[in-house]
DRENKEDO-43813 format. One record per residue (C-alpha): residue in one letter; x, y, z; residue number from 1. Coordinates in steps of 0.001 Angstrom, whole numbers, plus 500000, padded with zeros to 6 digits. Each point is the difference from the previous one (the first is absolute). Layout:
{'a'; {X; Y; Z}; NUM} ...
***
This chain:
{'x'; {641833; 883690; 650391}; 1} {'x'; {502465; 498075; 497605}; 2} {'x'; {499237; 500576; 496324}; 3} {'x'; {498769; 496832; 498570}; 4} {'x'; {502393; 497988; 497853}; 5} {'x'; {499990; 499385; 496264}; 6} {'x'; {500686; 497413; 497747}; 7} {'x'; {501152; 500127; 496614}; 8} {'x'; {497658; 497783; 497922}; 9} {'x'; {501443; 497197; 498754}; 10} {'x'; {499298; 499838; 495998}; 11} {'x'; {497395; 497111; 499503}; 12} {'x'; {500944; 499736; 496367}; 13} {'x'; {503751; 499597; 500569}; 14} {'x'; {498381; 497079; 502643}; 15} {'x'; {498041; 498988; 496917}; 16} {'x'; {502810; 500197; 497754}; 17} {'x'; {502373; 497822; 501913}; 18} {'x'; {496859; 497556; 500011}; 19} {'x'; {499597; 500053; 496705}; 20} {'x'; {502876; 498831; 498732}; 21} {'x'; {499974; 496746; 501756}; 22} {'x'; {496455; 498564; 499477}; 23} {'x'; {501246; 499128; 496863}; 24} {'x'; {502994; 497650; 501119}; 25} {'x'; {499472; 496307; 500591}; 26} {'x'; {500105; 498380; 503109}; 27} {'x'; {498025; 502968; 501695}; 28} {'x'; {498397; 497471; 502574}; 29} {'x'; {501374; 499514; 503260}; 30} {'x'; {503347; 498371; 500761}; 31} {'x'; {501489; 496903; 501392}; 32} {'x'; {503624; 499517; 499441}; 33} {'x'; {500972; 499698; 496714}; 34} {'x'; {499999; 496445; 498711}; 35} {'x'; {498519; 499000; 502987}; 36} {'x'; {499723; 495663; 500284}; 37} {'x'; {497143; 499146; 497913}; 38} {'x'; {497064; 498124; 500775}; 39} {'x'; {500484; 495847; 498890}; 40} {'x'; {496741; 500235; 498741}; 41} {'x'; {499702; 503612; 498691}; 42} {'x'; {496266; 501011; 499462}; 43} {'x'; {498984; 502382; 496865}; 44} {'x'; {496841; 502301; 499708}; 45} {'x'; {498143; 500636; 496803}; 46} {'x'; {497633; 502511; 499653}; 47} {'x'; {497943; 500712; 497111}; 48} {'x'; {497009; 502689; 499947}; 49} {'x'; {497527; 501046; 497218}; 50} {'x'; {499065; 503586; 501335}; 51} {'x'; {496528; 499344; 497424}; 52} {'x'; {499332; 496758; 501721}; 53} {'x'; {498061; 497453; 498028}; 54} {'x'; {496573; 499276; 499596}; 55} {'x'; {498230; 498945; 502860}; 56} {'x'; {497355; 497685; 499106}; 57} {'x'; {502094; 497417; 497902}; 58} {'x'; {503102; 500288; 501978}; 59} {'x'; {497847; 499027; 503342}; 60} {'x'; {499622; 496349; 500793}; 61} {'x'; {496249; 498976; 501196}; 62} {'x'; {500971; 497305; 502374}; 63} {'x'; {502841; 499670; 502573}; 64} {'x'; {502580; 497289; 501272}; 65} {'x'; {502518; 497946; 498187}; 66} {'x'; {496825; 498429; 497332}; 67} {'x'; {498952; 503621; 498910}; 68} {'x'; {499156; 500685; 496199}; 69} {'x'; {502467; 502080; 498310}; 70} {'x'; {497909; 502797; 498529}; 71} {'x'; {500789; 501204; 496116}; 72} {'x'; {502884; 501947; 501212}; 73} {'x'; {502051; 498213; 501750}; 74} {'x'; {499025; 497070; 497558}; 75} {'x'; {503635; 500130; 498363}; 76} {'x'; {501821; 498749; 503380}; 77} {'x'; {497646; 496787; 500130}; 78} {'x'; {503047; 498050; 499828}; 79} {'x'; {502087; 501659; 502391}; 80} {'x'; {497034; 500604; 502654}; 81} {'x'; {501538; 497795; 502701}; 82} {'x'; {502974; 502915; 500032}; 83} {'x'; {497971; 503236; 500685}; 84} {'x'; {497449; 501230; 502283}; 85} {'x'; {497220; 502451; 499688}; 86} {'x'; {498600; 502392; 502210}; 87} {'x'; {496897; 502064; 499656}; 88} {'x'; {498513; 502481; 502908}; 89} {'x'; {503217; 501290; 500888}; 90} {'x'; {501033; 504101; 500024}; 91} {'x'; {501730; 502787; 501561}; 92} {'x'; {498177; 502022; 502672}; 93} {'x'; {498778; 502801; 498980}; 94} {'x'; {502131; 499928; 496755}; 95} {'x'; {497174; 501686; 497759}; 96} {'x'; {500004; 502527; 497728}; 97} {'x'; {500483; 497859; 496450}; 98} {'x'; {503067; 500798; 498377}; 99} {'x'; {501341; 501848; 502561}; 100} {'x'; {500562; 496405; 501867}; 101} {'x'; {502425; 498636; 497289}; 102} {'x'; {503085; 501484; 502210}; 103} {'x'; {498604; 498354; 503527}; 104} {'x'; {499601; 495817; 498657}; 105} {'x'; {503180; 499516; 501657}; 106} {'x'; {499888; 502956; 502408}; 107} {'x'; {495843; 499433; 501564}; 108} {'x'; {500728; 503897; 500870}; 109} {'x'; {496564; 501058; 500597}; 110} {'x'; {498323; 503660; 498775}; 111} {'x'; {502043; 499955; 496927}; 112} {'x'; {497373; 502813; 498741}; 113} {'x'; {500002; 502416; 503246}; 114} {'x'; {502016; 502600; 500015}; 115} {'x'; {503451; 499810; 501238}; 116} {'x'; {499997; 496356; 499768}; 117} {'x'; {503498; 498546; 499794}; 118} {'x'; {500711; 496091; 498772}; 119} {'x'; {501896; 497545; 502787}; 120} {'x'; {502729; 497779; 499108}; 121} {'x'; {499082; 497141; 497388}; 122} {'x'; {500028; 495850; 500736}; 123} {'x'; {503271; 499877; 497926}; 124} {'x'; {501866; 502677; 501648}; 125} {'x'; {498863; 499410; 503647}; 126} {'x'; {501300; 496412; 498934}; 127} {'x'; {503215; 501159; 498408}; 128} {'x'; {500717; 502267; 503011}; 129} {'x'; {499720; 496855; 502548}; 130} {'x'; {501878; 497891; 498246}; 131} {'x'; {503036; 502268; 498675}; 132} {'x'; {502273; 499584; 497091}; 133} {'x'; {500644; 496742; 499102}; 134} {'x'; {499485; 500304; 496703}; 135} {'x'; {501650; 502893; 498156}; 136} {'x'; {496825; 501237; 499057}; 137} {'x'; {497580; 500073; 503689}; 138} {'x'; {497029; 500235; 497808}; 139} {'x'; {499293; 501171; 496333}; 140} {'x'; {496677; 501468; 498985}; 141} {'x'; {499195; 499686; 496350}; 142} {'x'; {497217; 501276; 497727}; 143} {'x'; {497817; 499537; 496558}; 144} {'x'; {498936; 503049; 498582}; 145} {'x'; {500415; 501901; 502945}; 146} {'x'; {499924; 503624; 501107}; 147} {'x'; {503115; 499862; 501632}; 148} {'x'; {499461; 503492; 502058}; 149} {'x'; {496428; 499596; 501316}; 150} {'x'; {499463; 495876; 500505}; 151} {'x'; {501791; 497347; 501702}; 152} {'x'; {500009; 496909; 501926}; 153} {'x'; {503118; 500943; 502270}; 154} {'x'; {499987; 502842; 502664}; 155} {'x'; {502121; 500562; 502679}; 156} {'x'; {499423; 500287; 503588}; 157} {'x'; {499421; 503863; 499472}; 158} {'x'; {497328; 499138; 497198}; 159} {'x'; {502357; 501277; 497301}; 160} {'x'; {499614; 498011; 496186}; 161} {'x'; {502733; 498213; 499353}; 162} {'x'; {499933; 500303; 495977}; 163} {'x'; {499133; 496573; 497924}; 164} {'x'; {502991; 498889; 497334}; 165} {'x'; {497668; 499533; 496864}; 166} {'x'; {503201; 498996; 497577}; 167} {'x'; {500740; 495954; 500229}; 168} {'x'; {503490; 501334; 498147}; 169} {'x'; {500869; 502353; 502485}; 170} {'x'; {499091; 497733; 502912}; 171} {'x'; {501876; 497134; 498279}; 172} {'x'; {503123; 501816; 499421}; 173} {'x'; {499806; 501418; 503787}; 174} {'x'; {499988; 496033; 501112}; 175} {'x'; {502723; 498999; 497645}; 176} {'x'; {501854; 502372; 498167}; 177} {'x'; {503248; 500388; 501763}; 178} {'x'; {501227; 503326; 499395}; 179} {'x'; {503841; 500871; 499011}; 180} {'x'; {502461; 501233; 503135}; 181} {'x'; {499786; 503241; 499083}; 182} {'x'; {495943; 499732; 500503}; 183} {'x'; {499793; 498086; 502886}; 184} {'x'; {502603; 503096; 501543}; 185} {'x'; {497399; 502741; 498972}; 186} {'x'; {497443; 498190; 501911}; 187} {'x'; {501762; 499187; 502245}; 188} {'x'; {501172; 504478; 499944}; 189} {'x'; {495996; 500713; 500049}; 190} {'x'; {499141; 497760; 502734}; 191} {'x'; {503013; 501851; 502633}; 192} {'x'; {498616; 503308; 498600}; 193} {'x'; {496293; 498704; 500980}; 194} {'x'; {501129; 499534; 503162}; 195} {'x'; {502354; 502880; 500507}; 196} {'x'; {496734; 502207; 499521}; 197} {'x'; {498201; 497616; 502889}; 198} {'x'; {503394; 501045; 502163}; 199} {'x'; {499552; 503967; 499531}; 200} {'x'; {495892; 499403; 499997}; 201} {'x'; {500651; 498278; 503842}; 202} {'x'; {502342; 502639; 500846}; 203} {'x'; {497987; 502763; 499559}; 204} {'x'; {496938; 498223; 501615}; 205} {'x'; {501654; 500361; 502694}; 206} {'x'; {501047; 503787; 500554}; 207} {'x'; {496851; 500755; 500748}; 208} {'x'; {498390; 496636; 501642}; 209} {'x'; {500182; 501219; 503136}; 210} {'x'; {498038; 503209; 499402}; 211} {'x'; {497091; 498124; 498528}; 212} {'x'; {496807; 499310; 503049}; 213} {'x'; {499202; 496332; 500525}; 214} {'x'; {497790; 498744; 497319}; 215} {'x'; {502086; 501848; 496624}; 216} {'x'; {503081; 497950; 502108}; 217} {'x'; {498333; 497020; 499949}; 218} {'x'; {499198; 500349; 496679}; 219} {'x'; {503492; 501000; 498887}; 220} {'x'; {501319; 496833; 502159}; 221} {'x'; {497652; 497718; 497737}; 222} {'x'; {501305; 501854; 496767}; 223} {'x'; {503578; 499432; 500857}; 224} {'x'; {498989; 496009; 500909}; 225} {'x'; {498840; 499803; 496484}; 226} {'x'; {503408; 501848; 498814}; 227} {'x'; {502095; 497480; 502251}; 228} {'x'; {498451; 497067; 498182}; 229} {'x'; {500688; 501742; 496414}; 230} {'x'; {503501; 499968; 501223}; 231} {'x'; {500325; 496333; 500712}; 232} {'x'; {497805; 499350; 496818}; 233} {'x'; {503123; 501947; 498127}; 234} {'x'; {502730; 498066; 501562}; 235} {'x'; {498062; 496957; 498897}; 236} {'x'; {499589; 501191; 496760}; 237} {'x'; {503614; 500815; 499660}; 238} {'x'; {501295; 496666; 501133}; 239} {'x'; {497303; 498082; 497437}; 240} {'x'; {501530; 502356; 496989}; 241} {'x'; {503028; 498516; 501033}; 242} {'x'; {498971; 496352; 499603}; 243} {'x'; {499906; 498482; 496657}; 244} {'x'; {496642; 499422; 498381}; 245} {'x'; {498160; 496599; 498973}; 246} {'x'; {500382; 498529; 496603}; 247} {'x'; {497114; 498964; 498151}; 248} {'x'; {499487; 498012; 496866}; 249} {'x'; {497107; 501765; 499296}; 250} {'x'; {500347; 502762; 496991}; 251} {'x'; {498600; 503598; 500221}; 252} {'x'; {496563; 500554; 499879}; 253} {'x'; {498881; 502070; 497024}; 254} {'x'; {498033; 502774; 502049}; 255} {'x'; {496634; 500347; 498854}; 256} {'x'; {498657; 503803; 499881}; 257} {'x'; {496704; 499788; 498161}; 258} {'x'; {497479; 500420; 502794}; 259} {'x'; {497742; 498299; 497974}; 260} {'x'; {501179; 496577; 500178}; 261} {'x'; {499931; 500434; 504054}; 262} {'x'; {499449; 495890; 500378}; 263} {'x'; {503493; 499373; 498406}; 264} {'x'; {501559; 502617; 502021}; 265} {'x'; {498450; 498027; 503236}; 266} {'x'; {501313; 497043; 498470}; 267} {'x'; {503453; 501183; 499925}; 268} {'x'; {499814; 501864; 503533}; 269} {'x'; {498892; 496711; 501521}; 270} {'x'; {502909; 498304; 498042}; 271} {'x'; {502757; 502571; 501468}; 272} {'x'; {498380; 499539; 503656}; 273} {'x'; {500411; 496267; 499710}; 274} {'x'; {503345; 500543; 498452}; 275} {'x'; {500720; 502704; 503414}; 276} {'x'; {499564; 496749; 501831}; 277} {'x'; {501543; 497664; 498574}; 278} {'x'; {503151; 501419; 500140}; 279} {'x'; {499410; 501464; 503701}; 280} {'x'; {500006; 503862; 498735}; 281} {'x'; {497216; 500160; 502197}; 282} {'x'; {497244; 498328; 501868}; 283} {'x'; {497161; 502625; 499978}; 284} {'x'; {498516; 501018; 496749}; 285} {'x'; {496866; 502399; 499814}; 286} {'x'; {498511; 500499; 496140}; 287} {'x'; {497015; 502639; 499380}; 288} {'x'; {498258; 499382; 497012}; 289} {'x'; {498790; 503778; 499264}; 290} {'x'; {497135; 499221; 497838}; 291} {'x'; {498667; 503316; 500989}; 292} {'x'; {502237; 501539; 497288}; 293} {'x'; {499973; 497728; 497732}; 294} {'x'; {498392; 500716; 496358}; 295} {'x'; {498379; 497427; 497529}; 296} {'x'; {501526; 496725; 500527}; 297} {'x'; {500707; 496998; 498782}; 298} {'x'; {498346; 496969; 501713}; 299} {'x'; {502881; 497520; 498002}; 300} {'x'; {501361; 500198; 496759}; 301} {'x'; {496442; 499418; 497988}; 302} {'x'; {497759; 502069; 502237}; 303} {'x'; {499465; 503895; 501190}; 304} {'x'; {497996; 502046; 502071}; 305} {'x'; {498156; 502886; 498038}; 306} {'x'; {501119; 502289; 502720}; 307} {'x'; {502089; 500832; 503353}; 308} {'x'; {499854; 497670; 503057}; 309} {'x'; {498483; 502882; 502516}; 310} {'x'; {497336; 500502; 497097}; 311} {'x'; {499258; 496328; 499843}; 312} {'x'; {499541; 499545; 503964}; 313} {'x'; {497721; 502451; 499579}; 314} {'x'; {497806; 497484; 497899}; 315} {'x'; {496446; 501079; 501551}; 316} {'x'; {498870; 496017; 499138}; 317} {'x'; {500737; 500797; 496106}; 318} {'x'; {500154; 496818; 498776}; 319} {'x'; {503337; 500568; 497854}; 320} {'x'; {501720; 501983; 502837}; 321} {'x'; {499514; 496734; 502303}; 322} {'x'; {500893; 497717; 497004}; 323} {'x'; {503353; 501530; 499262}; 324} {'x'; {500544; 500444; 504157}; 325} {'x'; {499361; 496425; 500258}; 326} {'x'; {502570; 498586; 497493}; 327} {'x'; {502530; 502768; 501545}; 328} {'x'; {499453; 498425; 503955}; 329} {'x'; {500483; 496673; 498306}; 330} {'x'; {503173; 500800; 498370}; 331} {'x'; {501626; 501200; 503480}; 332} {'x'; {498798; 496359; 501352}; 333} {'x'; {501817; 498384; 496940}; 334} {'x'; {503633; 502058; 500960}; 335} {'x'; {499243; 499361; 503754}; 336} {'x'; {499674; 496122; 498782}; 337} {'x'; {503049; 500502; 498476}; 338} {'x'; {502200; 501731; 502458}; 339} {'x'; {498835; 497209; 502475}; 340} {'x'; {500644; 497218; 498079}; 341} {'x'; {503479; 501350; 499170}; 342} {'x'; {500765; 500638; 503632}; 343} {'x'; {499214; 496385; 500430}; 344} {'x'; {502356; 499122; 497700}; 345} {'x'; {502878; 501125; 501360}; 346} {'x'; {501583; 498912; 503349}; 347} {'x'; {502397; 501495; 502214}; 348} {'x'; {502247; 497401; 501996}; 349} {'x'; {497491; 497197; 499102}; 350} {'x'; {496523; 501866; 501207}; 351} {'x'; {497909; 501646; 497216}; 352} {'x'; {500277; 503863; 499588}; 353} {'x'; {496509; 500343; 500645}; 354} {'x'; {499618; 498313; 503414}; 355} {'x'; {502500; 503318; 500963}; 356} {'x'; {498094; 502304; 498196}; 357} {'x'; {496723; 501780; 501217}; 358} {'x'; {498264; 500771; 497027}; 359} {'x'; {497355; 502712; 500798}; 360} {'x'; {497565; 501394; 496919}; 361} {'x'; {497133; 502647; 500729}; 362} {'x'; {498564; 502996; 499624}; 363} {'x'; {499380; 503473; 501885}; 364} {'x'; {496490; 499657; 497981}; 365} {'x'; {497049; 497544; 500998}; 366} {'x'; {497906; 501398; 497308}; 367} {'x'; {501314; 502882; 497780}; 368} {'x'; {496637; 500601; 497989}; 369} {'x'; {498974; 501556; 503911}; 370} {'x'; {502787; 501181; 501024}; 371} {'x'; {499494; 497364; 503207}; 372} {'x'; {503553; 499449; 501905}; 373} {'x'; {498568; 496996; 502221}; 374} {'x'; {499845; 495754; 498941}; 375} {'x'; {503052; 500331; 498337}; 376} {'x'; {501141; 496486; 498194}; 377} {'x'; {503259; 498779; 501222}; 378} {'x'; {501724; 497325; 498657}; 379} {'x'; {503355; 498287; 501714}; 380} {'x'; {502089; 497377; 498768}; 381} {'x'; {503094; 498236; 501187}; 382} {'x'; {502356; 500600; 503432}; 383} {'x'; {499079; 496453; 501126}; 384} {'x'; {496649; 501021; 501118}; 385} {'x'; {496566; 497489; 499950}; 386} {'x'; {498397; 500921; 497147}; 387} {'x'; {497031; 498925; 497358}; 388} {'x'; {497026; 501548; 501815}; 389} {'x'; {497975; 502516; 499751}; 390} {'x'; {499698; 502754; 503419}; 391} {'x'; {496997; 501961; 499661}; 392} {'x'; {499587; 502770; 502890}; 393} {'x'; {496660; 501897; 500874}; 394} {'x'; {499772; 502423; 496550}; 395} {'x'; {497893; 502631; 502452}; 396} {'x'; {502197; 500113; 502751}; 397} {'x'; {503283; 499289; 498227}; 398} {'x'; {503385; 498225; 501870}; 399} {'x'; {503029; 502643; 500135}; 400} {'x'; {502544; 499046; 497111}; 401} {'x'; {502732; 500778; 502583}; 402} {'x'; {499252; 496772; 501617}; 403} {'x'; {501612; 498164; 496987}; 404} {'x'; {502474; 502302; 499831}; 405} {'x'; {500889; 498993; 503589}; 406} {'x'; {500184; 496207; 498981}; 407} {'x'; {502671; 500979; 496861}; 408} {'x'; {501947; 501981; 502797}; 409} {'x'; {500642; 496813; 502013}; 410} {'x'; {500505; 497849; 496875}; 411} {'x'; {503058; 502305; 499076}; 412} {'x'; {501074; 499872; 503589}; 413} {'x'; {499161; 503145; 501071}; 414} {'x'; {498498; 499440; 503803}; 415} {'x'; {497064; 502647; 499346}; 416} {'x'; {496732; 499918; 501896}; 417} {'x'; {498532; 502357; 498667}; 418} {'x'; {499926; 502545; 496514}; 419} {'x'; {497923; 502186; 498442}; 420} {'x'; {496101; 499639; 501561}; 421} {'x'; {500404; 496371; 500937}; 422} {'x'; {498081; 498771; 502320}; 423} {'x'; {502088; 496181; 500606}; 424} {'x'; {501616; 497564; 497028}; 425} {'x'; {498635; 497183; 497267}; 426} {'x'; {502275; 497743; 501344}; 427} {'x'; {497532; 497880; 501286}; 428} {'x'; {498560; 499654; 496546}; 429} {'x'; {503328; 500489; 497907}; 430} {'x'; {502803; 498589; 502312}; 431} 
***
């Protein structure tokens, strides 16, 4: 009898090490050809999540349809109520667990609290990945007080984190900033060396391929997909580092670190995503608002809570805890206000910037006092959508999330049936 083979074992952390120094690149979504014709009407996605939620009781309407009664905290859009709607009775599957849902609201991976779970791609980069890089930036995922290593909107089709940007500076200078010759060469120098490494990492993938039994081929064969599509991503990248950025009139943000005044930093997030689309950096925009880690706050510029937003959620009916939670949900409606009425304000080629832009806020958390993941509120504004009414699903037997999630897909012109847990579309009520 033949002695049995062996196979050198391939070192998982040089795999791992490769890896790792892309994820932090831009454009790491999948690839059309670069500059690719744009859409005439482009379509934008906004999403904004609170991963602490808001109060339940005065942020749920009592009645339905297009006459409802705007409840105390949604009182501040009163005047902008024929732009929005609201849903109640909607949730992710099996997306329990309390905090540990804040990663899934754009994911609806379910178990996030057995063991070996592992997140799915997110809304924004199963988007992005359809509809390629016609932007320079596919998607960018931005954050307010966030803990950049362990929470994020954005995961990729492995269910890696994609880390938040959390500096409006930084972000702005990314968009604008033109760098010198001599910097555009050196990243121009680290993007061939990125992919040099994917050249030797495919290489030696494949000295042994043949040695491997069926399934560890098949799931080399998807690895080196995945590394096939980083290489297109890179030439795409290469050839947008090449192209001249967009000039704004719009000065530098003063970056804001104090966690504390976590309302102004949303402000100014919200103000660089609309800024993102303006001038065409991108058309997908996620935003996490990590109240989670956020300490003492300040409501506005005369008020603050007497401790940190996880503290707070936890209010246990105290009647100050709900008081200061209350003015805080409001203050979010006044900035969403805001952002919506500025998006209506601005046009691109003679249509309004909002009727292209799906404007999604919501939570991960229907009720953080319980720790209860289902009836999340959802509002959505803009993208030329019917709005003004109130949808109210069954709050015991809750509608899958993913079904709206389904209806943005097809507004951004992605031809998607299905995501997530869905079980069909809103179009009929939306569309």
């Amino acid at each position: 009898m033949n002695a049995p083979y062996t196979v050198r074992p391939l070192s998982r952390r040089r795999f791992l090490r490769s890896a790792g120094a892309l994820v932090a690149l831009p454009l790491l979504e999948a690839f059309r050809p670069a500059f690719a014709r744009s859409p005439e009407e482009p379509r934008r996605l906004l999403v904004v999540s609170n991963n602490l939620g808001f109060l339940p009781k005065p942020i749920l309407p009592k009645n339905t349809g297009q006459g409802y009664a705007l409840p105390p905290t949604l009182a501040p859009l009163e005047d902008i109520r024929s732009r929005f709607t609201f849903l109640s009775g909607v949730s992710h599957p099996d997306v329990n667990g309390g905090h540990s849902a804040e990663n899934c609201f754009l994911t609806a991976a379910r178990g996030p609290t057995k063991s070996g779970f592992r997140n799915q791609i997110s809304l924004d980069q199963f988007a992005a990945e359809k509809l390629g890089p016609l932007t320079r930036f596919s998607s960018l995922n931005l954050g307010v007080n966030i803990d950049k290593a362990n929470r994020s909107l954005s995961w990729t089709r492995d269910g890696v984190l994609l880390p938040a940007e959390d500096n409006a500076l930084s972000l702005f200078r990314r968009m604008f900033v033109q760098g010198n010759p001599e910097e555009v060469q050196a990243q121009l120098r680290r993007i061939e060396e990125r992919g040099s490494v994917l050249d030797s990492l495919t290489e030696n993938t494949r000295e042994f391929s043949s040695q491997l039994g069926a399934g560890d081929r098949s799931r080399l064969d998807q690895y080196l997909t995945s590394v096939r599509e980083v290489e297109q991503r890179l030439q795409s990248a290469r050839e947008w580092e090449l192209r001249p950025k967009p000039v704004t009139a719009h000065p530098e943000p003063v970056d804001i670190a104090d966690k504390k005044r976590i309302f102004e930093k949303l402000d100014l997030m919200l103000e660089m995503a609309e800024l993102a689309f303006e001038s065409d950096s991108t058309r997908i925009v996620t935003l996490m608002v990590d109240a989670f880690a956020t300490p003492a706050f300040q409501i506005d510029a005369s008020k603050a809570t007497t401790e940190g937003y996880h503290g707070l959620s936890h209010h246990g009916q105290a009647e100050e805890k709900v008081r200061q939670l209350a003015e805080a949900d409001r203050q979010q409606m006044v900035l969403f206000r805001k952002r919506v009425l500025s998006l209506a304000a601005k046009s691109e080629s003679g249509v309004p910037l909002l009727d292209r832009t799906l404007f999604l806020f919501g939570t991960n958390m229907g009720d953080a006092n319980t720790h209860d993941n289902t009836n999340l509120p959802v509002l959505l504004a803009g993208g030329g959508l019917k709005h003004g009414a109130h949808h109210a699903f069954k709050h015991d037997n809750n509608l899958p999330l993913s079904n709206l999630f389904v209806t943005l897909l097809q507004r951004l012109g992605v031809p998607a049936e299905s995501f997530g847990s869905s079980t069909g579309s809103l179009n009929h009520l939306l569309v």
